[in-house]
N, C-alpha and C positions, 0 to 999 in steps of 0.2 A: 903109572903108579910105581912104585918103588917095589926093591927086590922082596923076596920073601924072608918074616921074619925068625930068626932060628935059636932067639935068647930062652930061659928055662922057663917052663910052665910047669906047673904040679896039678893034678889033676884032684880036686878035694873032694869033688862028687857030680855025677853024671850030668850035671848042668853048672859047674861052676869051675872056678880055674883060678891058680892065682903065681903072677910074679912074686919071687920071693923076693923081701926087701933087700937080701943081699947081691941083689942082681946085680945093681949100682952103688958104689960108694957113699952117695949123696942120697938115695931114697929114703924116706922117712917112714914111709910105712909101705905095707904090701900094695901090690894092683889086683885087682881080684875084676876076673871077666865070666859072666853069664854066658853058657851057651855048651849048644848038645857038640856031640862028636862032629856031625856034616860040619854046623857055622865054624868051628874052630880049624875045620879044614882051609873056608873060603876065607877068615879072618886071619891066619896066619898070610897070606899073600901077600902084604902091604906090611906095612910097618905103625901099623895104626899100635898093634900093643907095646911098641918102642913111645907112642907116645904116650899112651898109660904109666908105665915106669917113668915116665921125664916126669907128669904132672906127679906124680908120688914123691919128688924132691923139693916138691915147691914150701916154700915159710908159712908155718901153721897148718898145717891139710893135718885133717881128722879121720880117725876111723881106717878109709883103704882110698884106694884111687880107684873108683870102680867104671866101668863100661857092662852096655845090656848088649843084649844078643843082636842088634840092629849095629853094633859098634863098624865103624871103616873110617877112614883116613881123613883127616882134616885140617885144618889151620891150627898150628900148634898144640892143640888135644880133638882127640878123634870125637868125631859124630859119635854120640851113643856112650857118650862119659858124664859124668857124677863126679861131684870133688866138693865136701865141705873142710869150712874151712874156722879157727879161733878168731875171734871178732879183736882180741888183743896180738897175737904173734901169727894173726895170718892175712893174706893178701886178696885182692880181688884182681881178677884178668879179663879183657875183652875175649880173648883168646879162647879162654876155657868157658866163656858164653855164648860166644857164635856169631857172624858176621848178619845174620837174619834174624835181629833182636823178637824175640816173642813171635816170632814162626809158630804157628799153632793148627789147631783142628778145632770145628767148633761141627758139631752136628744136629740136625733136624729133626724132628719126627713127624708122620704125616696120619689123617687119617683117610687115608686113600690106601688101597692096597694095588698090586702090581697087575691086577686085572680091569682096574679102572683107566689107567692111562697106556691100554693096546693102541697101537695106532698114532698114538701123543708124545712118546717120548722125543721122539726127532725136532719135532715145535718144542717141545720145552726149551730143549737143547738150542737149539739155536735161537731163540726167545733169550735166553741168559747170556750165549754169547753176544748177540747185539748189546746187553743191556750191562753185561760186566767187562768193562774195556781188560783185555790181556797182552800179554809179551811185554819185551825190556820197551819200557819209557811210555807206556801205557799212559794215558790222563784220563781220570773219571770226571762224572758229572757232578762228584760234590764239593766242589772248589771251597778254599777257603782264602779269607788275606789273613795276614802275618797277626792279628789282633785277636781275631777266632781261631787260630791255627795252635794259638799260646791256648785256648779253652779245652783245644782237643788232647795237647800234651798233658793236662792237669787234670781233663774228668772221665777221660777214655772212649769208653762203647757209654757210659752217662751222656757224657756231649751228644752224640749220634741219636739215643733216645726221645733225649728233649728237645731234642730240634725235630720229631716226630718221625723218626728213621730205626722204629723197633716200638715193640709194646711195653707198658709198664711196667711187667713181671720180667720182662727179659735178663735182668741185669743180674738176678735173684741162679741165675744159672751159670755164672761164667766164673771162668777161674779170678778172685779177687774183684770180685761184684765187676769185671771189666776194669777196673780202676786201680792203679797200682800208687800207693800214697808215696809221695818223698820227690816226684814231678820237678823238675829245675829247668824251665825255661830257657832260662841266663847262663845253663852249660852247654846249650844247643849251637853249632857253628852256624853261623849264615849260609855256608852251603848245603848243608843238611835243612834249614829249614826253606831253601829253594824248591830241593827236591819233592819235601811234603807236601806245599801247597797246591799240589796239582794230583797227586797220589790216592785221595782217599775212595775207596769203591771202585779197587783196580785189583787184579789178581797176581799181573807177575809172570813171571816165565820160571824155567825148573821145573821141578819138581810140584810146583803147586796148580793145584785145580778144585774143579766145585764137582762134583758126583752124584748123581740123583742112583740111588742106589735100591734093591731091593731086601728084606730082612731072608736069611735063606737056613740059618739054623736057630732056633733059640736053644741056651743051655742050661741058665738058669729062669725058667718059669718065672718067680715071683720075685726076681730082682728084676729083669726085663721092664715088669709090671711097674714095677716104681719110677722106673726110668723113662714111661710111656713108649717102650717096645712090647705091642699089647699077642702079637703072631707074626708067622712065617708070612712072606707078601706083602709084607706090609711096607710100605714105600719111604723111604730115607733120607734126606740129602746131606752130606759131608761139604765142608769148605776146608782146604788145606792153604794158606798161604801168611804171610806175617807183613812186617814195617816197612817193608819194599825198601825204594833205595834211601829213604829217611835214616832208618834203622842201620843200613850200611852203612853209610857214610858217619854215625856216629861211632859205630866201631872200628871205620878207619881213622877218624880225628884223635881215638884213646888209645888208640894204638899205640902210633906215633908218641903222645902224651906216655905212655907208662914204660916205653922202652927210655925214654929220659930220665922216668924217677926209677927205675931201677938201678943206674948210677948212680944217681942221689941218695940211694938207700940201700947202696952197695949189697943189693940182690944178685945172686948168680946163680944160672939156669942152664939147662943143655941145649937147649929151644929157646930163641931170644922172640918167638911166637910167641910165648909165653908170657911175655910183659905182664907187668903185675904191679902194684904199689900193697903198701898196708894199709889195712881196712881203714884204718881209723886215720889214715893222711888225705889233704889236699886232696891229691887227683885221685884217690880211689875212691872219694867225696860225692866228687867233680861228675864222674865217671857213672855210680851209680845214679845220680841224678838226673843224669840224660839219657841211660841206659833207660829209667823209669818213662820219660818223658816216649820213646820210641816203644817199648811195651803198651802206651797208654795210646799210641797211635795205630797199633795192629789191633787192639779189641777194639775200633772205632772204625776200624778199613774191612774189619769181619764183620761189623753192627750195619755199617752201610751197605754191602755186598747181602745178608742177610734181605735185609730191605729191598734191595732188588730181585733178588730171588724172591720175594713174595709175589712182589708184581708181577716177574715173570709168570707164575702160575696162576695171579690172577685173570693176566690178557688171556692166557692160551685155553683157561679150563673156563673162567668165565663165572669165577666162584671168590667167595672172598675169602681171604687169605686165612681166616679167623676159623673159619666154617670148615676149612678143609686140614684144619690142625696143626697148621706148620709150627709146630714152639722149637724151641732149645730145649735140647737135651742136657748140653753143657759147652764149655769152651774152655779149652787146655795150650797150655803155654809150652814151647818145646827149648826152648833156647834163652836163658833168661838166670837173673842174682836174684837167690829169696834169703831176709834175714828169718828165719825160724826156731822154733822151738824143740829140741830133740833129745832123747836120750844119748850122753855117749860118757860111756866109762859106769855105768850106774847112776847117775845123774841127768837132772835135767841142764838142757845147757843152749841158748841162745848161739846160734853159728848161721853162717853167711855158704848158703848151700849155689854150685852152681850145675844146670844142669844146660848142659848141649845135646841135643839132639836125645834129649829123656824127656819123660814126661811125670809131673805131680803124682802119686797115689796113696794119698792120704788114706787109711784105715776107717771102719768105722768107729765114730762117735769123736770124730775129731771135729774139735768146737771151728774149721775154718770154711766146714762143708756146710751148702745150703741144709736146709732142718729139714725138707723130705729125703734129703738122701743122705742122713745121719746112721741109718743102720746098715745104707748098700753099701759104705763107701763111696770114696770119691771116684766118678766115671772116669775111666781112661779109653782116648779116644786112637785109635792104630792102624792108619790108613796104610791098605798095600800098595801094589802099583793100577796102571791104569785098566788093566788084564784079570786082576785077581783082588779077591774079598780082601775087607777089612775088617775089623770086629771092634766090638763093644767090651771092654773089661769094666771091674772095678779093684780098686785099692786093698791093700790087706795089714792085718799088723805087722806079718813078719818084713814087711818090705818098711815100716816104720822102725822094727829092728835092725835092717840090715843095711838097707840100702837110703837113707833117711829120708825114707819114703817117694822112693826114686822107681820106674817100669822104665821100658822099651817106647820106643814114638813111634815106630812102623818097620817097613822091610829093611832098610838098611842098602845101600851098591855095593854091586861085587862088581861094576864094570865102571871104569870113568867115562866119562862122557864123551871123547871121544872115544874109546875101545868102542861104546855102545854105535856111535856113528859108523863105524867098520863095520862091524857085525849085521848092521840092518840096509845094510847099502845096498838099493836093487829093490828091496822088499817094501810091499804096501802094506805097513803097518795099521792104518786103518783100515784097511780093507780085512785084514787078521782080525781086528777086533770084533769087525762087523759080522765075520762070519759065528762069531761068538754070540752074537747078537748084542752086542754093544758098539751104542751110536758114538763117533770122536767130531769134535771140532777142536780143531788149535789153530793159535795165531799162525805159524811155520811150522813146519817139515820137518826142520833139525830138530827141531823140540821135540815132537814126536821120536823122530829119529833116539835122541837123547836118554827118553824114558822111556823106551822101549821095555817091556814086563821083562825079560830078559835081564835087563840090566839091574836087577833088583836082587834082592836074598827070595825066599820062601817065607812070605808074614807067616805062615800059620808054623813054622817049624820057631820063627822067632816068638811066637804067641806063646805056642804050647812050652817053649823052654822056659817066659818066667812065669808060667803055669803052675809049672813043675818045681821051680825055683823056690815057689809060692809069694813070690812079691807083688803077682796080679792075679784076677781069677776072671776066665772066661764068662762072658755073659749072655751074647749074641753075636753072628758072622752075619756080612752083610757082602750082597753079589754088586759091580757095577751093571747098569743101565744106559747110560749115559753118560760121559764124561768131557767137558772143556780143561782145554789146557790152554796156559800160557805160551 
């Protein structure tokens, strides 16, 4: 990781912070970062808020340059950044959306409670690991050719349904009914669509895993209630993973693409990570169209995994999938370009928001959220590490105020992944778990080694700061059970 950062921070209130824009010559507006006293300890380490201040130079950014409490270090703007941007004098970057396009969280609910699968959880567990292929270059069972593969880029987790790989209501829960409109085939590389055709119903390596979890606090009662979190015990399952190497590889094909037109449009940056065109050119065109095309491939690789996970607990419990309640909760996007609707300046105003390593939280009675959950707000979903809870929020207005409508997406690293491999050298990290009473399967040891709970922030200290912040509001914590990794 790089040295520690030591540029000005003003401290505006016990959960927020902000770079002045006259840090830098070229800053355009302020950087403004969520988080309590500890994370601003563990956040200065890295030079992640150096890369706050750079995106706050960028052509057209609106508002602030903001980062959530899960903020650290990443490819030209850190994990856990926010940046919108004017649809006329401002630009789009792969950079500032993340190399793991629509990387997301999509979670379950059961009516099973945590007393019913004593003795089961290990068969689950390893039921799902047979049945959701994991680690780099994984191949699932749901192959596609190049013909269908164009169906899955254009209808999302739709495709996955109608091909009977989800129930009819399912789509009614996911961010952007699963389907992201604007889909461009014809911006897709050939080598990105190599990768796809073997990918879908595969989890990944990293950071991403499936979780059969237990509910361990509820906070808000009667939003819980809507959300079909009906008590404590009550049985859960999380999916974390996104577009796999599809999705990579199209953020390294625009990559390459928008560090060219940024000489062409004699753009200058401090971070040439930062590549970028203007919204309304060619390749930022080009760019969002395949961007969509690789979002429209992760809520179909979540719809099939879904799918399996049903099966998985129909072989082991012996029960159909129906009966025993598994629906959607919802399904959230963590890395990903929304053109949206927002206030900025006193006005409403169309802008091109991107969020890396953030998650959606739309407020209530926002016309974009399913119509039962118009009054909770939109679920926000914030998975920890493999050791510790994750919770259930929903959305609020002040974060359509502030943050245009931007939360936190889970714990955040304080260690790289190798630091985290040093640290856990010698140690049986599953076996730590196990004494927790949490079951582990992963593909390899390093992985493990890798995301070792250590290597994370504290989610609840990141929970409770945009709490506190009031951009999201607690609803339920959820304990792991079980967990596969990639």
């Amino acid at each position: 990781m790089a040295d520690r950062w030591n540029g000005p921070l003003e401290k505006v209130s016990p959960v927020k912070w902000r770079i002045p824009r006259s840090y830098k010559e070229a800053m355009r507006v302020d950087g403004v970062i969520y988080a309590n006293d500890s994370l601003m300890q563990n956040i200065r380490q890295d030079q992640a808020l150096e890369q706050v201040a750079n995106v706050a130079t960028m052509p057209g950014i609106l508002g602030q340059a903001m980062a959530m409490p899960d903020i650290h270090w990443g490819y030209g703007a850190p994990i856990g950044g926010v940046a919108a941007f004017d649809l006329e004098e401002g630009v789009v970057s792969p950079g500032v959306t993340g190399y793991d396009i629509n990387c997301g969280v999509r979670l379950l609910r059961t009516d099973l409670h945590e007393s019913d699968l004593r003795g089961k959880i290990a068969d689950l567990i390893q039921q799902i690991f047979r049945d959701v292929p994991s680690g780099v270059g994984s191949r699932g069972a749901y192959r596609v050719d190049r013909s269908e593969l164009s169906q899955v880029l254009t209808q999302g987790a739709q495709w996955a349904i109608a091909k009977g790989y989800g129930w009819s209501d399912d789509a009614e829960h996911l961010e952007e009914r699963g389907l992201l409109k604007g889909a461009r085939p014809d911006k897709v590389s050939s080598r990105a669509i190599e990768r796809g055709l073997s990918e879908l119903g595969t989890l990944g390596s990293g950071n991403h895993f499936l979780e059969i979890q237990a509910v361990d606090e509820i906070y808000d009662p009667d939003t819980a209630r809507r959300l079909g979190i009906l008590e404590e015990g009550q049985i859960v399952l999380m999916i974390h993973c996104g577009s796999r190497g599809f999705g990579h590889q199209i953020c390294t094909d625009y990559t390459g693409v928008m560090r060219q037109a940024m000489r062409q449009y004699h753009i200058h940056l401090p971070d040439e990570q930062l590549a970028c065109a203007p919204f309304r050119s060619e390749e930022a065109q080009a760019y969002l169209g395949a961007m969509a095309c690789a979002v429209n491939y992760a809520f179909a690789n979540r719809q099939c995994i879904t799918h399996s996970i049903r099966r998985a607990f129909e072989q082991v419990l012996g029960r159909d999938a129906k009966k025993l309640g598994l629906d959607i909760v919802y399904d959230v996007a963590h890395n990903i370009v929304k053109v949206e609707e927002h206030q900025v300046g006193g006005r409403s105003q169309t802008v091109c928001v991107h969020r890396k390593g953030a998650t959606r939280a739309f407020a209530p009675g926002h016309p974009d959220l399913p119509s039962e959950y118009r009054e909770t707000g939109q679920p926000v979903l914030v998975p920890g590490n493999m050791g510790s809870h994750s919770y259930l929020l929903v959305g609020t207005a002040k974060a359509m105020e502030e943050t245009f409508g931007s939360t936190c997406h889970g714990a955040g690293r304080v260690l790289s992944r190798n630091q985290a491999l040093k640290q856990t050298q010698g140690r049986n990290i599953s076996q730590e778990l196990a004494q927790q009473g949490i079951i582990l399967r992963a593909s390899n040891k390093r992985t493990v080694g890798e995301e070792a709970p250590a290597a994370y922030k504290d989610v609840t200290a990141v929970v409770d700061t945009c709490q506190a912040a009031g951009i999201s509001r607690k609803v339920a914590r959820m304990r792991p059970l079980g967990v596969v990794k990639g």
